[in-house]
VODRENSE-642071 format. One record per atom (N, C-alpha, C, O, CB): atom name; x, y, z. Coordinates in pm, whole numbers, plus 50000, padded with zeros to 5 digits. Glycine has a CB too. Example, Ala and Ser with C-alpha at 12.3 -4.5 7.8 and 13.67 -1.06 7.14 Angstrom:
<rs>
> at, c1, c2, c3
> N, 51319, 49431, 50780
> CA, 51230, 49550, 50780
> C, 51320, 49670, 50780
> O, 51424, 49668, 50846
> CB, 51131, 49553, 50905
> N, 51285, 49775, 50708
> CA, 51367, 49894, 50714
> C, 51290, 50003, 50787
> O, 51341, 50114, 50804
> CB, 51408, 49940, 50572
</rs>
This chain:
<rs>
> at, c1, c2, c3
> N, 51759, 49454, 52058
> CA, 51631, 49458, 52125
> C, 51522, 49420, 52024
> O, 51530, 49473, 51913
> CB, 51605, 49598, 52186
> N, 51438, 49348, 52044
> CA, 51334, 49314, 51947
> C, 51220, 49433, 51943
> O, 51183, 49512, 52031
> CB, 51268, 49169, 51987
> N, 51186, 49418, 51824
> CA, 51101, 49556, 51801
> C, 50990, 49502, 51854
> O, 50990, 49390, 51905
> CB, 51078, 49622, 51645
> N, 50889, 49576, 51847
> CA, 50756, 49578, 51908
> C, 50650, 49506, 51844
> O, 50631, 49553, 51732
> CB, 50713, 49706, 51920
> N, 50570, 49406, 51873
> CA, 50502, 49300, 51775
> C, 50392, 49439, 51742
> O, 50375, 49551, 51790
> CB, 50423, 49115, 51861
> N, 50335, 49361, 51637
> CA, 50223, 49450, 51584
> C, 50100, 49399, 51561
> O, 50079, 49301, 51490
> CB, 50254, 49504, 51469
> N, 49993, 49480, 51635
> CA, 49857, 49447, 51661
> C, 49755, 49464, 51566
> O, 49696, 49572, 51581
> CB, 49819, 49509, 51762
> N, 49710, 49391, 51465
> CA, 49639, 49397, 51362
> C, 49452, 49356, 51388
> O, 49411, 49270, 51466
> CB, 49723, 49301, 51266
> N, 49408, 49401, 51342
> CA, 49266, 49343, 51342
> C, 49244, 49270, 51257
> O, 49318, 49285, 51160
> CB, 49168, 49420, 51335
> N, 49127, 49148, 51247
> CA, 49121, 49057, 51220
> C, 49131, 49092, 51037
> O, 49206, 49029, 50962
> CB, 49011, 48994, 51299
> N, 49038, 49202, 50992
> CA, 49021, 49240, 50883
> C, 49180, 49249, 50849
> O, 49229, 49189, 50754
> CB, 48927, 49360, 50877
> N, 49233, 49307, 50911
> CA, 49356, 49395, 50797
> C, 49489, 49266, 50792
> O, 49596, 49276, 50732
> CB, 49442, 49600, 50898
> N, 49445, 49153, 50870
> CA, 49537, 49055, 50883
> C, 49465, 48987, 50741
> O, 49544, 48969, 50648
> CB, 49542, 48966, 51044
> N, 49342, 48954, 50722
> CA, 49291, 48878, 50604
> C, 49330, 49005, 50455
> O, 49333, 48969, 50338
> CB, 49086, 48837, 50638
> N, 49342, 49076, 50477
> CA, 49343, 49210, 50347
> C, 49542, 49169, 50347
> O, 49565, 49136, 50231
> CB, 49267, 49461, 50429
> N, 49646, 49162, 50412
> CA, 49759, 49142, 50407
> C, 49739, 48980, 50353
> O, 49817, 48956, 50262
> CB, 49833, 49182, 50541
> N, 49662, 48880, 50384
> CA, 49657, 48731, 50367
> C, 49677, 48760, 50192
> O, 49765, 48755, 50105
> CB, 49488, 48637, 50436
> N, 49552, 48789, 50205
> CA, 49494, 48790, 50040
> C, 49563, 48860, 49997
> O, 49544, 48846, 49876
> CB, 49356, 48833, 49993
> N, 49651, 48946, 50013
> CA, 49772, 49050, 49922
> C, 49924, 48927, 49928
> O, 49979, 48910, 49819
> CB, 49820, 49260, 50046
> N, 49959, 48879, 50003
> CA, 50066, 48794, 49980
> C, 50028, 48664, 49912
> O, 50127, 48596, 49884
> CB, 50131, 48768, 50102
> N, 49890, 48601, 49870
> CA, 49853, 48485, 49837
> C, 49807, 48547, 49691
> O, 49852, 48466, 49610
> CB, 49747, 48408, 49942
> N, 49760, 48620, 49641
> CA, 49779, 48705, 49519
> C, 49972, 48714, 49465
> O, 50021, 48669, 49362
> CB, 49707, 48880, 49574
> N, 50024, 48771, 49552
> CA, 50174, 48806, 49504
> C, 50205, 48658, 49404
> O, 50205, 48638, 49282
> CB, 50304, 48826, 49667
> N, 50226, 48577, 49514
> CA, 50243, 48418, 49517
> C, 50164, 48363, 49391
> O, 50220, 48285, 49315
> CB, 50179, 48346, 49665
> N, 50079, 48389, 49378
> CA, 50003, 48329, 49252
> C, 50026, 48401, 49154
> O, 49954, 48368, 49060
> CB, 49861, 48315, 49257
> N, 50126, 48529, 49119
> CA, 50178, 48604, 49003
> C, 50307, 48557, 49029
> O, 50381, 48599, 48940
> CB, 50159, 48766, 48994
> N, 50356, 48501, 49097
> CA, 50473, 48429, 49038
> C, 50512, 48325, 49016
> O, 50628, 48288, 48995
> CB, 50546, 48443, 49071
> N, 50406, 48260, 49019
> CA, 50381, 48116, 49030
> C, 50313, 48091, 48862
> O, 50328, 47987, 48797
> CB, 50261, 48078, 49179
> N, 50253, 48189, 48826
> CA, 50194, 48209, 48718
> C, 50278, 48283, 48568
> O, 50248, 48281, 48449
> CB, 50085, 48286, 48774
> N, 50415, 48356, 48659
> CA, 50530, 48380, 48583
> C, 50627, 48256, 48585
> O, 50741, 48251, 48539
> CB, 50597, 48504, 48635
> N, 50553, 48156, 48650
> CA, 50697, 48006, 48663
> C, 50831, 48073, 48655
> O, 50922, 48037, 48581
> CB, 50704, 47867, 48502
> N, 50836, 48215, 48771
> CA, 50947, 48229, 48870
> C, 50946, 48173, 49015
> O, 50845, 48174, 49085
> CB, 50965, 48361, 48885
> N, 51060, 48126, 49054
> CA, 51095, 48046, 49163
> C, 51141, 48095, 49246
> O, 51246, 48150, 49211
> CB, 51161, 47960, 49149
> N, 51108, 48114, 49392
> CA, 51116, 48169, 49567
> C, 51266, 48241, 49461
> O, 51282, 48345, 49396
> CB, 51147, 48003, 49767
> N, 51319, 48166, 49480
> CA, 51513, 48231, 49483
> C, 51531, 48283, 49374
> O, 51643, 48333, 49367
> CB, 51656, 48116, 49491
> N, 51456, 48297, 49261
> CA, 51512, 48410, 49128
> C, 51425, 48511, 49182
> O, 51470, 48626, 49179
> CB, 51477, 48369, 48933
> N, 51288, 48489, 49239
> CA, 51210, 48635, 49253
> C, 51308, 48701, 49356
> O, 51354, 48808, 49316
> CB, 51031, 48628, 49318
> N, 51363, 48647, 49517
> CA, 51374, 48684, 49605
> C, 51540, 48722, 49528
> O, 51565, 48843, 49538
> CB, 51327, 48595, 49730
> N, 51616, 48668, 49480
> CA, 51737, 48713, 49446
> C, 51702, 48894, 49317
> O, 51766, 48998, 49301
> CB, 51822, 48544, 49361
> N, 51579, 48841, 49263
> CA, 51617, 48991, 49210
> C, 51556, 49096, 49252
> O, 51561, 49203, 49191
> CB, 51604, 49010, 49081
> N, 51464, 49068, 49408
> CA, 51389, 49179, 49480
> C, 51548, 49174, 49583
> O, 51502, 49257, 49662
> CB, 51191, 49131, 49566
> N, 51617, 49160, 49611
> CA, 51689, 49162, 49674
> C, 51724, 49150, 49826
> O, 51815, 49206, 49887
> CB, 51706, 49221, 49632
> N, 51612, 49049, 49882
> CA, 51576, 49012, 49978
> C, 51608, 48864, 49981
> O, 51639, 48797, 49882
> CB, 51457, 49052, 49992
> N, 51592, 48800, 50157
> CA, 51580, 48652, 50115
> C, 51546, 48592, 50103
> O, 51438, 48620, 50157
> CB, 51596, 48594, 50123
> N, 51532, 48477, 50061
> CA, 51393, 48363, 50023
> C, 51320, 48366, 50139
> O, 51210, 48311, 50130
> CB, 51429, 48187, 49989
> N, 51352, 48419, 50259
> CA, 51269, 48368, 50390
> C, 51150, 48479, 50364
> O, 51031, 48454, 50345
> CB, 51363, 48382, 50567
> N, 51195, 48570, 50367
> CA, 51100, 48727, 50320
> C, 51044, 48692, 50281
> O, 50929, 48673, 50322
> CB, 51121, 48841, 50243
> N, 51097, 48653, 50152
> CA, 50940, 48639, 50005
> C, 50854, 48540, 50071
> O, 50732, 48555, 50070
> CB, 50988, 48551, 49802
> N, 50912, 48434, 50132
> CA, 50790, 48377, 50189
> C, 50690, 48445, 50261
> O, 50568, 48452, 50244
> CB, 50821, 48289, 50265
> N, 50781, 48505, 50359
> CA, 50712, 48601, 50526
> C, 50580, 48706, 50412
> O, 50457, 48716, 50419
> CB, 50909, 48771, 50650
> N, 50677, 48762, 50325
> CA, 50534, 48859, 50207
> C, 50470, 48770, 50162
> O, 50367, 48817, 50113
> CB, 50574, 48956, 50052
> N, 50476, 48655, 50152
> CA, 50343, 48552, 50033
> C, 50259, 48536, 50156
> O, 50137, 48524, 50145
> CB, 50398, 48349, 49937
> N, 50312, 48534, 50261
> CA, 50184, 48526, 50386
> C, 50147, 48617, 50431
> O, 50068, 48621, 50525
> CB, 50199, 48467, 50503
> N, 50187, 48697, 50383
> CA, 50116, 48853, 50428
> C, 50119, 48934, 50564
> O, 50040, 49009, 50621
> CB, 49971, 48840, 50417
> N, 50264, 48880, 50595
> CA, 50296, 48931, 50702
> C, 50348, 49044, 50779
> O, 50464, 49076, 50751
> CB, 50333, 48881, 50715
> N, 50287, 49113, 50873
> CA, 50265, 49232, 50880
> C, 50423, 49297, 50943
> O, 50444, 49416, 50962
> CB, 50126, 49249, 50968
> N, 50496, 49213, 50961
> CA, 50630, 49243, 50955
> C, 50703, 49293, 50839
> O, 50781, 49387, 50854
> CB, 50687, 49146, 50987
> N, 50682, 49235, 50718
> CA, 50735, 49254, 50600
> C, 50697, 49423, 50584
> O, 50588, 49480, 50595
> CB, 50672, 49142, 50485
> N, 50865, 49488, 50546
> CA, 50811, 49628, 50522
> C, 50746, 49677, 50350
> O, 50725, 49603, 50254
> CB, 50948, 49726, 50564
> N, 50730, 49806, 50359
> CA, 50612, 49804, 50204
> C, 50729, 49819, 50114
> O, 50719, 49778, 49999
> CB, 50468, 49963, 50172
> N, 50857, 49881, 50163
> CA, 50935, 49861, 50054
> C, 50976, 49722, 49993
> O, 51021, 49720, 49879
> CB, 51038, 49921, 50083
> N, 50957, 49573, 50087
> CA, 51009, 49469, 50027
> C, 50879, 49416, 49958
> O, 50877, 49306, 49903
> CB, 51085, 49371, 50126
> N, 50729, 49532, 49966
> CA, 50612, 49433, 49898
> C, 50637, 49527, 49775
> O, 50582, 49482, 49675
> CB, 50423, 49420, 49974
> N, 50709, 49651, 49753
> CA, 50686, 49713, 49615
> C, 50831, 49641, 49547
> O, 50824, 49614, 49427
> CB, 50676, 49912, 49617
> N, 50953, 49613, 49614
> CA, 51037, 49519, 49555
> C, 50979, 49428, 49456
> O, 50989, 49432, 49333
> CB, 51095, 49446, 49652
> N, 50910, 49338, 49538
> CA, 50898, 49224, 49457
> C, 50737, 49263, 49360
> O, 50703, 49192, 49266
> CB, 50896, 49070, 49572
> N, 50655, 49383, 49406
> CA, 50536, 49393, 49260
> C, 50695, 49429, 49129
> O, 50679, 49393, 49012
> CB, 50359, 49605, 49283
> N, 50824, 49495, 49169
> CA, 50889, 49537, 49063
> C, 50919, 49430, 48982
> O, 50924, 49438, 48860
> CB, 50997, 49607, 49096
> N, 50939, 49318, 49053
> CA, 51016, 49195, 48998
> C, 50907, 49141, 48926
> O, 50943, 49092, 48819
> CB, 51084, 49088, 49108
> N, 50771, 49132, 48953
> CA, 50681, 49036, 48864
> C, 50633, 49179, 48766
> O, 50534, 49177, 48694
> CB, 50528, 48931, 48968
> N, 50691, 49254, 48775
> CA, 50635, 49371, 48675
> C, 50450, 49428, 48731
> O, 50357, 49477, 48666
> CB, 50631, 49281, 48480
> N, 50459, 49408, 48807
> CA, 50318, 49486, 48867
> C, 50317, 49623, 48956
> O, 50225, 49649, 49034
> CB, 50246, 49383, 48966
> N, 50428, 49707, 48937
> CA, 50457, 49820, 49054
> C, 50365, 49921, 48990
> O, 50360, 50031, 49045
> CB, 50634, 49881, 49077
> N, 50295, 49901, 48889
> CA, 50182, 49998, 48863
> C, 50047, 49953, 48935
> O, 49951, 50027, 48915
> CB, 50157, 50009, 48703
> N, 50034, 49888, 48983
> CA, 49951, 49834, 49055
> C, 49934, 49921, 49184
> O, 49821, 49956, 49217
> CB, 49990, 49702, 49075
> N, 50053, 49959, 49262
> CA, 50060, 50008, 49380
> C, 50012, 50192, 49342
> O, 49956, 50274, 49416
> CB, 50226, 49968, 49445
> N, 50062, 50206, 49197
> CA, 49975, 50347, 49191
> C, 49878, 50382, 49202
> O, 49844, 50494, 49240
> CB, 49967, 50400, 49120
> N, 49799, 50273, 49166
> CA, 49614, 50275, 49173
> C, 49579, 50267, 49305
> O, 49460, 50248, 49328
> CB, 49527, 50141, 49098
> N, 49671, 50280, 49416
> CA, 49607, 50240, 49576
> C, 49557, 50362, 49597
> O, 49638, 50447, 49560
> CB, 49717, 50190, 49713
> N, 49470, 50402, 49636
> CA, 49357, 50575, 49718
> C, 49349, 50676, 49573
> O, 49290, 50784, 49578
> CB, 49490, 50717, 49903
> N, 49399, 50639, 49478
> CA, 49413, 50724, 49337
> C, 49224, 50796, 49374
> O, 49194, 50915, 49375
> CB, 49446, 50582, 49138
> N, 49124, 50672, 49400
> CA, 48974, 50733, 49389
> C, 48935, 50752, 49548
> O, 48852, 50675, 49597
> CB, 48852, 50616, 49299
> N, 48987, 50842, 49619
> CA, 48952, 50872, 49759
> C, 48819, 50946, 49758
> O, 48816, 51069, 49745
> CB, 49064, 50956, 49831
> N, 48729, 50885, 49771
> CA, 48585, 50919, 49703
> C, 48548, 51030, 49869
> O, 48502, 51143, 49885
> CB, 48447, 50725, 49661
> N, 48609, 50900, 49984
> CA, 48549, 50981, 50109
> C, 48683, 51070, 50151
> O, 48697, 51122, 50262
> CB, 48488, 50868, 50250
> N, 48742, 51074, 50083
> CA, 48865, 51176, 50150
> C, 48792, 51291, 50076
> O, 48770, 51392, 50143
> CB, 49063, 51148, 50101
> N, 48759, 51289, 49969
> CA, 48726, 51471, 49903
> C, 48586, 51521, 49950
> O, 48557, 51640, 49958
> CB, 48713, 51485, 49702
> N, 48483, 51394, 49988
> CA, 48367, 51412, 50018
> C, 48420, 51488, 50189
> O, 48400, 51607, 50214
> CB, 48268, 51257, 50000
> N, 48491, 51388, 50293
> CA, 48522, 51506, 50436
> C, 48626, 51636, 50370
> O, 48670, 51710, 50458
> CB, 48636, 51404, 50600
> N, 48652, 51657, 50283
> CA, 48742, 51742, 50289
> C, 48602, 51884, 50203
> O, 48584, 51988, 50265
> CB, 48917, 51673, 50195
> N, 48559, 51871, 50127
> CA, 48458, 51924, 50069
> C, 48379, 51995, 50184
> O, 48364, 52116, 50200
> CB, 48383, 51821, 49989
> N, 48325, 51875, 50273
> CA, 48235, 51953, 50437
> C, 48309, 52016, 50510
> O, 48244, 52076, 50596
> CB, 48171, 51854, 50558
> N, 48471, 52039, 50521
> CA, 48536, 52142, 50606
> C, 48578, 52253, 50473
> O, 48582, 52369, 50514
> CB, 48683, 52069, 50709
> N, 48597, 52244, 50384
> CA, 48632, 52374, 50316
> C, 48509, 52449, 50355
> O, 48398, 52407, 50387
> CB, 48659, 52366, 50148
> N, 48571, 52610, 50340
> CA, 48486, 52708, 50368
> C, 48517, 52850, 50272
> O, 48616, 52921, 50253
> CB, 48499, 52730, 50523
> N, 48376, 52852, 50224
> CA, 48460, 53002, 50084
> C, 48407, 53105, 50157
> O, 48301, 53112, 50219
> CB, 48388, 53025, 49868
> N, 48507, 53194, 50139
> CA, 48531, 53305, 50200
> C, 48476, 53432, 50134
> O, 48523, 53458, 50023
> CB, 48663, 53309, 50217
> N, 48400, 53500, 50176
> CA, 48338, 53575, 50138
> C, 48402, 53716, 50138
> O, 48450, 53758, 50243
> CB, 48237, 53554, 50194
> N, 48405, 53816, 49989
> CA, 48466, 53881, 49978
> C, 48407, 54046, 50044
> O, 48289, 54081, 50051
> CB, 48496, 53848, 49854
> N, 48487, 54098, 50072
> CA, 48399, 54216, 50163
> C, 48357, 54337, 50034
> O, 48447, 54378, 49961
> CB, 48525, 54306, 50318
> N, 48253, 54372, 50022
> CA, 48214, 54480, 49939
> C, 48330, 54579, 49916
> O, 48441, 54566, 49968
> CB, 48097, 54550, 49999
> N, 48290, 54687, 49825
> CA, 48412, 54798, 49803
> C, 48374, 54819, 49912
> O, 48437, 54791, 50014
> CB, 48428, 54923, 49692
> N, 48257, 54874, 49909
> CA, 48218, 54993, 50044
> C, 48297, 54942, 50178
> O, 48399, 54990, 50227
> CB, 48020, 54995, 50091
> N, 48222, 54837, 50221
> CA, 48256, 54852, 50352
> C, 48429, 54834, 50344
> O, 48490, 54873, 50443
> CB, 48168, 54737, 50450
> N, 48504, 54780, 50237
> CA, 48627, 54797, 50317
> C, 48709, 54901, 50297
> O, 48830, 54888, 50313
> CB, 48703, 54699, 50307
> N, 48658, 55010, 50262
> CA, 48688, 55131, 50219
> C, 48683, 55200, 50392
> O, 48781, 55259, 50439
> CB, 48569, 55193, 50085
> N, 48577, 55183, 50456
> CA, 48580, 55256, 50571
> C, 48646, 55151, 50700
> O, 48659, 55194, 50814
> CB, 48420, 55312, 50597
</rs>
């Protein structure tokens, strides 16, 4: 059964473009070739293509494969490392709890 196509917005289709046309130009820039990168990410040359286009089929394990192969998988650590607005909403729902006097929790 064919899986289910996947509906991207225009943005996150150009943010996948520019992430497989980047890949492509680090290995192009390592003068490694479709079939040594794709033979030692362990995928097939068709993939590495389908990832140099940034295609939203390609899963993230075959895009951290091949950052392994050009030696860039530290790259993928730095992704949300500075979640500036994740701590800023998370900061407006924490709530400190206020401790009850001796007294009153004595009675």
């Amino acid at each position: 059964m064919p899986s289910k196509p996947i509906t991207l917005f225009p943005q996150e289709i150009k943010l996948l473009t520019n992430l497989g046309g980047r890949l492509k130009l680090a290995r192009l820039r390592r003068e490694l070739g479709a079939d040594t990168v794709a033979t030692r990410a362990r995928i097939s040359r068709t993939t590495l293509y389908r990832a140099e286009e940034g295609s939203p089929a390609v899963a993230m394990g075959v895009y951290l494969r091949i950052l392994v192969v050009l030696g860039l998988e530290n790259d993928l650590a730095q992704v949300a490392v500075d979640d500036k607005l994740g701590r800023k909403l998370q900061d407006i729902g924490l709530t400190i709890k206020k401790r009850a006097r001796k007294s009153e929790r004595e009675t």
